[in-house]
C-alpha positions as CSV (number, residue, x, y, z in Angstrom):
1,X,239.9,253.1,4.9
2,X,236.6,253.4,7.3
3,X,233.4,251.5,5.6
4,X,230.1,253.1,7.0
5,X,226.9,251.3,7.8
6,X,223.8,252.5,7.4
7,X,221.5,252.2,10.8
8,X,218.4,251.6,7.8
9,X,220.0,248.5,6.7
10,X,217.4,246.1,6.3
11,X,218.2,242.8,8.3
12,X,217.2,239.3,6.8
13,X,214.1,238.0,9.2
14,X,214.0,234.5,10.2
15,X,211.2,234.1,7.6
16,X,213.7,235.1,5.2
17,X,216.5,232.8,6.3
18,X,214.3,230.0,6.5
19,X,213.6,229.9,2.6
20,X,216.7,230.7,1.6
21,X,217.5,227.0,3.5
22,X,215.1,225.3,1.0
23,X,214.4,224.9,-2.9
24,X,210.4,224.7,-2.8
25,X,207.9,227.3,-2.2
26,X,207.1,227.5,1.3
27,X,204.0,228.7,2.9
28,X,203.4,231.4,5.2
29,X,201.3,229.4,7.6
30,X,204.4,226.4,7.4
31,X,206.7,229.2,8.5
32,X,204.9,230.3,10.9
33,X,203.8,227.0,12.9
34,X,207.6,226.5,13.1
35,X,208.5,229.7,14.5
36,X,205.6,229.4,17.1
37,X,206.5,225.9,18.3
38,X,209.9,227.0,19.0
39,X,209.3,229.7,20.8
40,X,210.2,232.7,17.7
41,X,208.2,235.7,17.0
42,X,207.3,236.6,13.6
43,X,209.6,238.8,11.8
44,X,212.6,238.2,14.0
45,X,215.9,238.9,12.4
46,X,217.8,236.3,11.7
47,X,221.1,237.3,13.4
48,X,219.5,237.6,17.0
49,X,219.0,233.5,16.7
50,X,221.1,231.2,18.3
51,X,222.8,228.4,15.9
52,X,220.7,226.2,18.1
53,X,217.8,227.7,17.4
54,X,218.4,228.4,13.4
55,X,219.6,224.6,13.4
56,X,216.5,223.3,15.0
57,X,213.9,225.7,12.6
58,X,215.8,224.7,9.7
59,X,215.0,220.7,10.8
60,X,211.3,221.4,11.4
61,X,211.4,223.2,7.8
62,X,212.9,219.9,6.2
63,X,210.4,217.8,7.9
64,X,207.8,220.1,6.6
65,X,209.1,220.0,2.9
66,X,209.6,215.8,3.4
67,X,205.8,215.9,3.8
68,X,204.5,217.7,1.5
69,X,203.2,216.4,-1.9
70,X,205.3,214.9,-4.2
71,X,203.8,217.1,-7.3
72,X,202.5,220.8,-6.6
73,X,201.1,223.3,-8.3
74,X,201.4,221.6,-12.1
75,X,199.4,223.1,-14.9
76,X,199.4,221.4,-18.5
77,X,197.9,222.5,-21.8
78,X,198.0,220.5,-24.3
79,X,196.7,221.1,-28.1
80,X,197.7,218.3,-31.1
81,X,201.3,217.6,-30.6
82,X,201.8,220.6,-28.3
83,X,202.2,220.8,-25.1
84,X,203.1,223.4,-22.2
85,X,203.5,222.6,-18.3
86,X,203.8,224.9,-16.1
87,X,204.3,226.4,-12.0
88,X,205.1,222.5,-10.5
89,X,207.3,221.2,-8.6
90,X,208.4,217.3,-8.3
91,X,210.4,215.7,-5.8
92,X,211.2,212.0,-5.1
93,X,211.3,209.3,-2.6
94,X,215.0,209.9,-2.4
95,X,215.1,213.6,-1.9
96,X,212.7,213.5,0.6
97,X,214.5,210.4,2.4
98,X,217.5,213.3,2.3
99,X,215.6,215.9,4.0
100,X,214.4,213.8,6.7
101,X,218.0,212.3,7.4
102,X,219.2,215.8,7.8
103,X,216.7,216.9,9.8
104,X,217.3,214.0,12.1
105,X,221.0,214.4,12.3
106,X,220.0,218.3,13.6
107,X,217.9,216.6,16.0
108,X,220.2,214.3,16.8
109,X,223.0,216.9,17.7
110,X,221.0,219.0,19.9
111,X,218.9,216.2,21.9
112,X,216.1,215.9,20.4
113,X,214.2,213.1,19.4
114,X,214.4,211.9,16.2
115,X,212.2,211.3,14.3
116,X,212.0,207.8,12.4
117,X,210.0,205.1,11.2
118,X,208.7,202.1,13.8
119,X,208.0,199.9,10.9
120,X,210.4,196.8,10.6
121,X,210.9,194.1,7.8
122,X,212.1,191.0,7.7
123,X,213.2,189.4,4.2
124,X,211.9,185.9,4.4
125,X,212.9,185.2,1.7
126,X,211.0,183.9,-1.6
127,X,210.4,180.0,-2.6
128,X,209.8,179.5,-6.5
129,X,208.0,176.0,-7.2
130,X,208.9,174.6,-11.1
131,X,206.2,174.3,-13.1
132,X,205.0,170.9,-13.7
């Protein structure tokens, strides 16, 4: 049994690949900052990347998404006891915690550096006085 391929076969751009990676709505002008810094043209197809390089977009693209807004794009209409939201988006402290840890383990595994917080704190600890 022979399967053919079609030479028009569309192939999946890094563009492509790259939202497919992430549940949020993604800008052009995101995508393409990411592709330029490392080095990517445009419209690329995703199977003439390296691992490496997919890895390392896919990082930059979670570090993106960790700092975007936590609400977008929310539209509510409200009459009486109605009410209708719409188009938003909502993520937490947590997920985003998520997407920055994965991004750093990516970093991590391929050299870079990691991106983290220099802020430190120290539990001191809390003295309650009784009431007199």
């Amino acid at each position: 049994m022979t399967r053919e391929t079609s030479h028009t076969e569309t192939q999946r751009t890094v563009e492509e690949y790259l939202r497919g990676c992430v549940g949020f709505d993604i800008e052009d002008n995101a995508i393409a900052t990411i592709l330029e810094d490392r080095g990517i043209a445009p419209g690329t197809p995703s199977k003439e990347l390296t691992r490496k390089q997919k890895e390392l977009c896919k990082a930059d693209l979670y570090m993106w998404c960790a700092s975007t807004p936590s609400i977008k794009g929310s539209v509510e209409e409200a009459h009486g006891t109605w009410k209708h939201k719409e188009g938003s988006t909502e993520s937490s402290a947590y997920d985003k915690r998520n997407l920055r840890i994965m991004a750093n383990e990516i970093y991590k595994k391929y050299g870079e550096n990691v991106a983290g917080s220099t802020i430190k704190l120290h539990a001191r600890g809390m003295r309650l006085w009784p009431r007199r």
